[in-house]
Biopython code that builds the backbone (N, CA, C, O; Angstrom):
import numpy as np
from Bio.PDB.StructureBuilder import StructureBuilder

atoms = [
    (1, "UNK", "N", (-11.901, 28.226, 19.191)),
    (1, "UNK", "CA", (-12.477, 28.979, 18.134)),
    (1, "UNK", "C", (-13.126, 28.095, 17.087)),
    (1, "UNK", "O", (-13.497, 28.596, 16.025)),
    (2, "UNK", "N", (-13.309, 26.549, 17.388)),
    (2, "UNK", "CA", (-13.773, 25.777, 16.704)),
    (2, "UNK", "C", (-14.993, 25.598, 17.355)),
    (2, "UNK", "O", (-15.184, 24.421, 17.663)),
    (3, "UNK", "N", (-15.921, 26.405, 17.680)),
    (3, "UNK", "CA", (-16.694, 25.873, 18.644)),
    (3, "UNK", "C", (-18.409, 25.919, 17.616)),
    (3, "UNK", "O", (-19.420, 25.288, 17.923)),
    (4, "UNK", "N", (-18.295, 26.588, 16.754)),
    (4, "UNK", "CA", (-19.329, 26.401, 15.730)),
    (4, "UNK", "C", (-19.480, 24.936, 14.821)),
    (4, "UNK", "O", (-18.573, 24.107, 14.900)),
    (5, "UNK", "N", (-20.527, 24.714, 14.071)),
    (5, "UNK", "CA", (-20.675, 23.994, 12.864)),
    (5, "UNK", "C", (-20.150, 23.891, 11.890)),
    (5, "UNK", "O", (-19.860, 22.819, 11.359)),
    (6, "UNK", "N", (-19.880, 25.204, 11.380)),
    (6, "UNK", "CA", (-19.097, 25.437, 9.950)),
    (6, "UNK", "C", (-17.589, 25.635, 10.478)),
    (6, "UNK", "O", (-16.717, 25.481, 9.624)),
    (7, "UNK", "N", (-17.249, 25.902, 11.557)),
    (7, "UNK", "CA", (-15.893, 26.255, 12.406)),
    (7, "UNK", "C", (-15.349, 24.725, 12.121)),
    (7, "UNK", "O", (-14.192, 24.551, 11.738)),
    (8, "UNK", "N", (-16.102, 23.817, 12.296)),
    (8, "UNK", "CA", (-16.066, 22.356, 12.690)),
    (8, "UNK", "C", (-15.379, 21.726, 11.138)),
    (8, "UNK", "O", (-14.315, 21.198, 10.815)),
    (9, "UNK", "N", (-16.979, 22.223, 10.253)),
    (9, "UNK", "CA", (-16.303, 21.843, 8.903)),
    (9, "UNK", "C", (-15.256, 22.506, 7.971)),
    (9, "UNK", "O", (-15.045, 22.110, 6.825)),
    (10, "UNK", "N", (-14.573, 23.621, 8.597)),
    (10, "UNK", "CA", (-13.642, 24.085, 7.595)),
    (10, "UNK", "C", (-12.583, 23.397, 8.421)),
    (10, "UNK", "O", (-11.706, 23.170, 7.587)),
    (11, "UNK", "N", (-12.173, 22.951, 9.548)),
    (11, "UNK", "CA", (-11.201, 21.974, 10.260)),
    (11, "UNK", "C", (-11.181, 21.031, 9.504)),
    (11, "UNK", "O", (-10.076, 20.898, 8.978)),
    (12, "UNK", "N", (-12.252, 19.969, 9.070)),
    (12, "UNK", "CA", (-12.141, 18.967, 8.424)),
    (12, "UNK", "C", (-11.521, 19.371, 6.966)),
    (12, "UNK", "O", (-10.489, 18.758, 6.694)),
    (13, "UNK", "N", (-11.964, 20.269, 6.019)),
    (13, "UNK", "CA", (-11.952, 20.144, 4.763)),
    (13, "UNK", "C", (-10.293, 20.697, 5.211)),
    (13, "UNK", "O", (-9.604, 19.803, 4.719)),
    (14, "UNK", "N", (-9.291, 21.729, 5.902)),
    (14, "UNK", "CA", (-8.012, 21.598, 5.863)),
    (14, "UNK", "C", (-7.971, 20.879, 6.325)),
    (14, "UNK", "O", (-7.986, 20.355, 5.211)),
    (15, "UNK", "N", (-7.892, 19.629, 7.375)),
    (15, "UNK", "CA", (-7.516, 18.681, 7.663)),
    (15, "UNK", "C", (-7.249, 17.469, 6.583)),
    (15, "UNK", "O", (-6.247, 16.764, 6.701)),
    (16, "UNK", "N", (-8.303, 17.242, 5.408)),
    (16, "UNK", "CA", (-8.098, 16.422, 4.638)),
    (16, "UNK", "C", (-7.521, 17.340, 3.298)),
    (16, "UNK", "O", (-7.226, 16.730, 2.271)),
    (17, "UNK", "N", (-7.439, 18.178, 3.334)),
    (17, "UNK", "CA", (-6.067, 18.933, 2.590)),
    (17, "UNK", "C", (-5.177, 18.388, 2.681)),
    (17, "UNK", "O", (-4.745, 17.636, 1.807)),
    (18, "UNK", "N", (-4.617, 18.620, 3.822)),
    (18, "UNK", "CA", (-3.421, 18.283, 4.081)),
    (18, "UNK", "C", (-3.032, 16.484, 3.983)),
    (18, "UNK", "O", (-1.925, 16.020, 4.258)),
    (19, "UNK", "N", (-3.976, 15.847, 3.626)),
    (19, "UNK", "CA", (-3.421, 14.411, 3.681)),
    (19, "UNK", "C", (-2.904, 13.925, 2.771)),
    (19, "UNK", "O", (-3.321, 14.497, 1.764)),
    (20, "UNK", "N", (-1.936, 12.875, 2.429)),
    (20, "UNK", "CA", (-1.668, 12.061, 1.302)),
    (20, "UNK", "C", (-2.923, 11.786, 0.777)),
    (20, "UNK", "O", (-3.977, 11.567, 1.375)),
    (21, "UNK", "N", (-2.573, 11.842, -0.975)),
    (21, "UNK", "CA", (-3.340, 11.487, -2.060)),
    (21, "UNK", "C", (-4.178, 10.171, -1.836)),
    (21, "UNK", "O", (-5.308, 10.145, -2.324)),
    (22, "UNK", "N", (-3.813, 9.305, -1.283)),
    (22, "UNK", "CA", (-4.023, 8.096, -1.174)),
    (22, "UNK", "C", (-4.838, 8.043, 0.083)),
    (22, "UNK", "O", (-5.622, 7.103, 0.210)),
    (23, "UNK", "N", (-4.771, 8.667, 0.734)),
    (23, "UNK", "CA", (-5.814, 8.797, 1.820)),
    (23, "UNK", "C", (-6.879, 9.602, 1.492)),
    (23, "UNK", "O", (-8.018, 9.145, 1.394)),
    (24, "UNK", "N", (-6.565, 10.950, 1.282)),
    (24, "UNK", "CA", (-7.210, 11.705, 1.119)),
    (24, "UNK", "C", (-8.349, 10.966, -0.009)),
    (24, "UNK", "O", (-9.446, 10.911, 0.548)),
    (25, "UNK", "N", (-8.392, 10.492, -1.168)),
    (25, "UNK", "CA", (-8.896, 9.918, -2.446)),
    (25, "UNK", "C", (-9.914, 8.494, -1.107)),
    (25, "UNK", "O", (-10.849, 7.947, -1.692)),
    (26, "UNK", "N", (-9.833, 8.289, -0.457)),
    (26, "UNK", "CA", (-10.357, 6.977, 0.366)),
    (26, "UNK", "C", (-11.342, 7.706, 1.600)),
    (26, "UNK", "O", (-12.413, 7.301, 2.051)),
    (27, "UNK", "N", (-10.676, 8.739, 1.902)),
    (27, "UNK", "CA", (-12.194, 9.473, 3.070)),
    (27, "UNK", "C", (-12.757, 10.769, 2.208)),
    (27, "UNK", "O", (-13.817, 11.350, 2.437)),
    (28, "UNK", "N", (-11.959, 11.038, 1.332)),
    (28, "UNK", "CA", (-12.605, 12.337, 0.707)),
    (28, "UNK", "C", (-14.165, 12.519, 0.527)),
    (28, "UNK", "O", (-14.847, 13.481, 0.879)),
    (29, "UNK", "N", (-14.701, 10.949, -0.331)),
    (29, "UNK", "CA", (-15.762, 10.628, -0.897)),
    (29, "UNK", "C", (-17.458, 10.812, 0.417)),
    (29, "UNK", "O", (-18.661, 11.000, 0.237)),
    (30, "UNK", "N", (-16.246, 10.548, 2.060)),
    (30, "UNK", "CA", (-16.961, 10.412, 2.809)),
    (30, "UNK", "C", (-17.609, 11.382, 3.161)),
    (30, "UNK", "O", (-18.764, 11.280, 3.576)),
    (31, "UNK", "N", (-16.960, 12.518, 3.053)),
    (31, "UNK", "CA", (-17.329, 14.137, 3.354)),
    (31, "UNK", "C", (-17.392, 14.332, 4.924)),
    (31, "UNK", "O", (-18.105, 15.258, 5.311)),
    (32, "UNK", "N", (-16.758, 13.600, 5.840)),
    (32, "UNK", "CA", (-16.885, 13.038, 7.243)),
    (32, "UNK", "C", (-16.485, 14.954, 7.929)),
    (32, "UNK", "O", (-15.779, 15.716, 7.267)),
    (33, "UNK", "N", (-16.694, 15.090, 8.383)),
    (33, "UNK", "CA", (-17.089, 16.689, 9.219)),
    (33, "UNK", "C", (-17.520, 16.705, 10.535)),
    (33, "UNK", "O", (-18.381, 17.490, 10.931)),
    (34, "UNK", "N", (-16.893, 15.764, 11.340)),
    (34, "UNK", "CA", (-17.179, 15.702, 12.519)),
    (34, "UNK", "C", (-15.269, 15.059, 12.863)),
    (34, "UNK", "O", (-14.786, 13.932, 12.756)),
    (35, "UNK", "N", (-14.749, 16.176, 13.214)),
    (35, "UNK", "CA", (-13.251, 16.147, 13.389)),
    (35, "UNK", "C", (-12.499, 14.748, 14.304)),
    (35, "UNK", "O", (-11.691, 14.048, 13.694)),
    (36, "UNK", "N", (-12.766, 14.491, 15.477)),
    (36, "UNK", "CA", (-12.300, 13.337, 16.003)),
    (36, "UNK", "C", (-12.828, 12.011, 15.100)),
    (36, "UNK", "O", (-12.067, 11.046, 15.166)),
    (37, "UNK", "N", (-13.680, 11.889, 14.511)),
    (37, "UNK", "CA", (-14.120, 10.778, 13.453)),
    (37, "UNK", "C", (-13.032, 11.191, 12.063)),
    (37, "UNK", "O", (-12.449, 10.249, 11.527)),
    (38, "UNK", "N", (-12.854, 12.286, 11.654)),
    (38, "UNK", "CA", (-11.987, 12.396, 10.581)),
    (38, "UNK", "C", (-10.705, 11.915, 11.024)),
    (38, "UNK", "O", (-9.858, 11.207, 10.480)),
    (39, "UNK", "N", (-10.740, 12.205, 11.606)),
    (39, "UNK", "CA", (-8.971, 11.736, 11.973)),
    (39, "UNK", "C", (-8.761, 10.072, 12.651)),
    (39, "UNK", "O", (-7.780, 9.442, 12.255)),
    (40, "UNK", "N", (-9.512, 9.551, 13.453)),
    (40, "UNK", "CA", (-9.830, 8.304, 13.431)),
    (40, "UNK", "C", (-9.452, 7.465, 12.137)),
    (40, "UNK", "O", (-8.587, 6.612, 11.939)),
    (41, "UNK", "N", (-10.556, 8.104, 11.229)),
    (41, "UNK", "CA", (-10.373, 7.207, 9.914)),
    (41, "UNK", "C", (-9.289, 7.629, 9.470)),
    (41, "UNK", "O", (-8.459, 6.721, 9.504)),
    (42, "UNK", "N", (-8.829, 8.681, 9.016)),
    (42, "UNK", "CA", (-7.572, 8.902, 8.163)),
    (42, "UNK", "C", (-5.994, 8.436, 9.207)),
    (42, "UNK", "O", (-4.902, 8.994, 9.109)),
    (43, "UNK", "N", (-6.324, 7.355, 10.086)),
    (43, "UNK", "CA", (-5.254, 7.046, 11.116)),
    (43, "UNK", "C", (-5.514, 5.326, 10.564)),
    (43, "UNK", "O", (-4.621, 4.662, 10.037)),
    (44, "UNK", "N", (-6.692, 4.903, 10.781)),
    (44, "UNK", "CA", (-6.524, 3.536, 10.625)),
    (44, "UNK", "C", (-6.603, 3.428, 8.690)),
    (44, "UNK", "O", (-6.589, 2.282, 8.241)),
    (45, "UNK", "N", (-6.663, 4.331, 7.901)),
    (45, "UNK", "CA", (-6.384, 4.223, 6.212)),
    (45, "UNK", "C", (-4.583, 4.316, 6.145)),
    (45, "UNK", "O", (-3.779, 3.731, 5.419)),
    (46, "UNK", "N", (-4.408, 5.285, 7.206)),
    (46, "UNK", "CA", (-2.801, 4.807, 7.036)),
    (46, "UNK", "C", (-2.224, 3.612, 7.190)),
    (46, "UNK", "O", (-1.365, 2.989, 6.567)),
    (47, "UNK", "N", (-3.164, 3.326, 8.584)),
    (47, "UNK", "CA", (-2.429, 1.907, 9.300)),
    (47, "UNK", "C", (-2.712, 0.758, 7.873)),
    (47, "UNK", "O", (-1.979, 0.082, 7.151)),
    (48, "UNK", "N", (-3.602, 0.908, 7.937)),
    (48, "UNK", "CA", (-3.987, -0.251, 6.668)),
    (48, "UNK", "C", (-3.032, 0.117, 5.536)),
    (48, "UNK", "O", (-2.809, -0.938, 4.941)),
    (49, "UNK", "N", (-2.399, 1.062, 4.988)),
    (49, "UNK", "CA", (-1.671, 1.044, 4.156)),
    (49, "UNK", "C", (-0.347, 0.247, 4.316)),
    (49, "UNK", "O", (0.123, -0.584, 3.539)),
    (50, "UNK", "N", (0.169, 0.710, 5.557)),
    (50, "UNK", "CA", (1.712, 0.561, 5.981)),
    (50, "UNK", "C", (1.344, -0.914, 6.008)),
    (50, "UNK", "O", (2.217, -1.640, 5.532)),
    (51, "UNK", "N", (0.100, -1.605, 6.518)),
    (51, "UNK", "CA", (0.042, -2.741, 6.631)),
    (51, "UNK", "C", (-0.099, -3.439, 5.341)),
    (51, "UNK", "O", (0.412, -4.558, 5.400)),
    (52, "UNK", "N", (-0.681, -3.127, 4.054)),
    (52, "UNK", "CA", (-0.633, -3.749, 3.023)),
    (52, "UNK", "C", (0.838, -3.397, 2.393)),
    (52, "UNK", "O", (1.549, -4.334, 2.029)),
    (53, "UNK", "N", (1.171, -2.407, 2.300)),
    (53, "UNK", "CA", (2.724, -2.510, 1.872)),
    (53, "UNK", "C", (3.684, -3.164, 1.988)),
    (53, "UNK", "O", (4.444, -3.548, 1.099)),
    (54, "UNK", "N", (3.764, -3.491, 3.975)),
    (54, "UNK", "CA", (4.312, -4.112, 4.408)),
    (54, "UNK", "C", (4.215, -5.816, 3.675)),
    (54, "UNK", "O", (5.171, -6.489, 3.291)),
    (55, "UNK", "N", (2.577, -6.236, 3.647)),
    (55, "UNK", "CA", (2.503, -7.641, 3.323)),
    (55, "UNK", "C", (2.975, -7.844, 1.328)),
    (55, "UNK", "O", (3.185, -8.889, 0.712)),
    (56, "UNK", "N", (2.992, -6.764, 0.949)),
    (56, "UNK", "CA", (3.262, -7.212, -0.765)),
    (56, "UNK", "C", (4.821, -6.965, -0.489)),
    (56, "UNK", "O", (5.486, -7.504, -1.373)),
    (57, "UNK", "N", (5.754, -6.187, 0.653)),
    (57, "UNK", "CA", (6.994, -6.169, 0.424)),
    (57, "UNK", "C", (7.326, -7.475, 0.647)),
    (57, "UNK", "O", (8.164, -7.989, -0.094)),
    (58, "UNK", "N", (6.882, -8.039, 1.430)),
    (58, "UNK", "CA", (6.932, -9.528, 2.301)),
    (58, "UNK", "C", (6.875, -10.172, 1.360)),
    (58, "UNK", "O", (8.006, -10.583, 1.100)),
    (59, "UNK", "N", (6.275, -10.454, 0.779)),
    (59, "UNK", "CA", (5.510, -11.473, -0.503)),
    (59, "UNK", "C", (6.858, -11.400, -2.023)),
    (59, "UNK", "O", (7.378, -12.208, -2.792)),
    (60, "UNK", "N", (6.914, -9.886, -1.753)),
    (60, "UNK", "CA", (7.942, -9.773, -2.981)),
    (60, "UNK", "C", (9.964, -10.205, -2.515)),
    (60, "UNK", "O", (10.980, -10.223, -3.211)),
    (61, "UNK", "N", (9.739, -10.441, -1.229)),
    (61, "UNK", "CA", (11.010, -10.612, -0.831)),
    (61, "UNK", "C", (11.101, -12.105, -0.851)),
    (61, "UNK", "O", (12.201, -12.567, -1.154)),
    (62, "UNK", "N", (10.239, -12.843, -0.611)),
    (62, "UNK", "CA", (10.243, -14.180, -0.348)),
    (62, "UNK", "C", (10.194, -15.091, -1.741)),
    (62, "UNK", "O", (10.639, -16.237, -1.684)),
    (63, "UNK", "N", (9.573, -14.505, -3.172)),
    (63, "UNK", "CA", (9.416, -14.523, -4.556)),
    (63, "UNK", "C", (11.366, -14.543, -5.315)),
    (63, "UNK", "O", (12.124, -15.180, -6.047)),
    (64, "UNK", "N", (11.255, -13.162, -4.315)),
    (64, "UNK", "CA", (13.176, -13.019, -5.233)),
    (64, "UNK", "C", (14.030, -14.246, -4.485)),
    (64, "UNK", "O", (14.804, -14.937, -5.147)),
    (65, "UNK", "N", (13.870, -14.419, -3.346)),
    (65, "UNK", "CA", (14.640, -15.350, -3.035)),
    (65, "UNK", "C", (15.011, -16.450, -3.844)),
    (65, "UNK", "O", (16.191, -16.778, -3.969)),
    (66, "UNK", "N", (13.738, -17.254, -4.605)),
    (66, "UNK", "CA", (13.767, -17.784, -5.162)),
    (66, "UNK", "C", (14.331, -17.772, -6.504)),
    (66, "UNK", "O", (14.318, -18.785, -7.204)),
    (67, "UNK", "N", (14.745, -16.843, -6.828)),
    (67, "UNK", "CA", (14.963, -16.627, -8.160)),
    (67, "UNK", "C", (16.646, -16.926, -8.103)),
    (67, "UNK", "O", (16.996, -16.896, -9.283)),
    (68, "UNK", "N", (17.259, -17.067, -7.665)),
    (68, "UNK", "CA", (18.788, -17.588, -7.622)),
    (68, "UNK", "C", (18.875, -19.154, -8.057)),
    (68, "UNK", "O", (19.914, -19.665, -8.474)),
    (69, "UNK", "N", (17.606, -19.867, -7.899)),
    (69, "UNK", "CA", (18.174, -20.989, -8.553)),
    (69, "UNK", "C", (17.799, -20.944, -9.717)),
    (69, "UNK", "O", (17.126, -19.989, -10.105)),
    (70, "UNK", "N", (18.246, -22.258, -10.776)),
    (70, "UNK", "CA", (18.042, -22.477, -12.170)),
    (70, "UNK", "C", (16.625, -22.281, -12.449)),
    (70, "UNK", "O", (15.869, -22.518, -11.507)),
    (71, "UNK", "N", (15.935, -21.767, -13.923)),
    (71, "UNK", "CA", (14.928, -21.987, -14.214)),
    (71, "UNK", "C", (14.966, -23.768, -14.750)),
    (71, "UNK", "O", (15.868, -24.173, -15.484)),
    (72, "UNK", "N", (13.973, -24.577, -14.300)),
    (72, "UNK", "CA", (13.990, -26.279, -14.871)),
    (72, "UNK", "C", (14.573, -26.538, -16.158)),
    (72, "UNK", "O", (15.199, -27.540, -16.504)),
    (73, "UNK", "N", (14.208, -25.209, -17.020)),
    (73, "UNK", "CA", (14.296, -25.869, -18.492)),
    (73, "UNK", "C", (15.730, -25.369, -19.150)),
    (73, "UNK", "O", (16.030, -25.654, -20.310)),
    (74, "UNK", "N", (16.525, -24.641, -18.335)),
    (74, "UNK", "CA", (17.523, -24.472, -18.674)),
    (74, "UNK", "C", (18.960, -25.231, -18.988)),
    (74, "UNK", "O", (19.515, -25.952, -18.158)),
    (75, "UNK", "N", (19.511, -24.943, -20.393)),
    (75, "UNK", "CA", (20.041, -25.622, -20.743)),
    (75, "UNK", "C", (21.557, -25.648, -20.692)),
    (75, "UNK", "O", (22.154, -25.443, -21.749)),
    (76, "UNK", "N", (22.409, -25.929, -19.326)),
    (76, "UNK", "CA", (23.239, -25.705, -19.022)),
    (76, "UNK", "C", (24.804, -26.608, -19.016)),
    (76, "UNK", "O", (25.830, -26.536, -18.339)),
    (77, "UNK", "N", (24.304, -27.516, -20.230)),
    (77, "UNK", "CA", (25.339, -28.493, -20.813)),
    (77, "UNK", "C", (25.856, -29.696, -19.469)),
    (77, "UNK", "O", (26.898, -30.345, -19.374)),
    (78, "UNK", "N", (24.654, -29.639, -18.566)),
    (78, "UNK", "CA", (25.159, -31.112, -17.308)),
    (78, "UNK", "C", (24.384, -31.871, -18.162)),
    (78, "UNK", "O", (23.779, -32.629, -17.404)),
    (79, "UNK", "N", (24.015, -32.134, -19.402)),
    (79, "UNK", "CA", (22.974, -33.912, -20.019)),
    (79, "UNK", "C", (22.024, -33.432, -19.278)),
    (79, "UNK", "O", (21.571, -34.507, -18.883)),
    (80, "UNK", "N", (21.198, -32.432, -18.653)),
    (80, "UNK", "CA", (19.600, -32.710, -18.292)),
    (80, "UNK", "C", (18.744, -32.061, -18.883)),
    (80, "UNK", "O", (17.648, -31.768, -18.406)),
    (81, "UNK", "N", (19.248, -31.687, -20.266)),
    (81, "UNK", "CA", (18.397, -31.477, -21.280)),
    (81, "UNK", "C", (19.116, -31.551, -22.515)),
    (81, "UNK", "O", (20.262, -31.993, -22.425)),
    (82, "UNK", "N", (18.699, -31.214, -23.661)),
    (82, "UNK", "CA", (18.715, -31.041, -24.531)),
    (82, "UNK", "C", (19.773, -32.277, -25.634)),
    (82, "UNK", "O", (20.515, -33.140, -25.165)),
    (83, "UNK", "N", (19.633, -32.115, -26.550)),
    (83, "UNK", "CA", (21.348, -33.320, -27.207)),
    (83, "UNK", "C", (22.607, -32.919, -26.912)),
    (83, "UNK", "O", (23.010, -31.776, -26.699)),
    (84, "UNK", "N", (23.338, -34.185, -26.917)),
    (84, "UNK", "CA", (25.079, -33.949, -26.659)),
    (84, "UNK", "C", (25.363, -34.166, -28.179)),
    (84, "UNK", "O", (24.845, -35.111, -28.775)),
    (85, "UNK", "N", (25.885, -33.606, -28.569)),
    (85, "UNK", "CA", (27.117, -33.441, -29.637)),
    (85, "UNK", "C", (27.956, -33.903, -29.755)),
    (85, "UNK", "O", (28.767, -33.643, -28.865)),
    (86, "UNK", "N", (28.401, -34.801, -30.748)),
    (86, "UNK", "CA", (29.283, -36.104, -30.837)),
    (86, "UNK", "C", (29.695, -36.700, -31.320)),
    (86, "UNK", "O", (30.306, -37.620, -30.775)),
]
sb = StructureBuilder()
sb.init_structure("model")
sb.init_model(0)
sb.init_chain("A")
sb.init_seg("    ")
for serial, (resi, resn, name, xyz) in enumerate(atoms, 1):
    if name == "N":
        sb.init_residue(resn, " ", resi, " ")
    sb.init_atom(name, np.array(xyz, "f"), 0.0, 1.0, " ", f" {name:<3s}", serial, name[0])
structure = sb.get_structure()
């Protein structure tokens, strides 16, 4: 029953209804109305998401690690900074 033009484009416009904000806001602009191409793109805007998420979770896990040791300038009474008292 999709077998018209406008049949075609009211598939697309619920189709990108229904998507996350974040997708939807990235093909919306495209006005894309040719259904196997809509969904194409709104498949690899996901993939690319999960994939940038993935790389800033990465990035932010490997950052905290670091954070368990001393900051340099800290002044933790071993003599490697500041005066002894005396």
């Amino acid at each position: 029953h999709y077998n018209t033009v406008e049949a075609e484009e009211d598939k697309c416009v619920k189709f990108e209804s229904g998507l996350r904000p974040d997708i939807k806001l990235l093909i919306g602009f495209s006005e894309i109305r040719d259904f196997p191409t809509l969904k194409t793109k709104a498949r690899i805007c996901d993939e690319d998401g999960k994939a940038k998420s993935s790389y800033y979770k990465a990035i932010n896990d490997r950052k905290g690690k670091g954070q368990d040791r001393g900051k340099p300038y800290d002044n933790k009474g071993n003599g490697s900074g500041g005066r002894k008292q005396g």
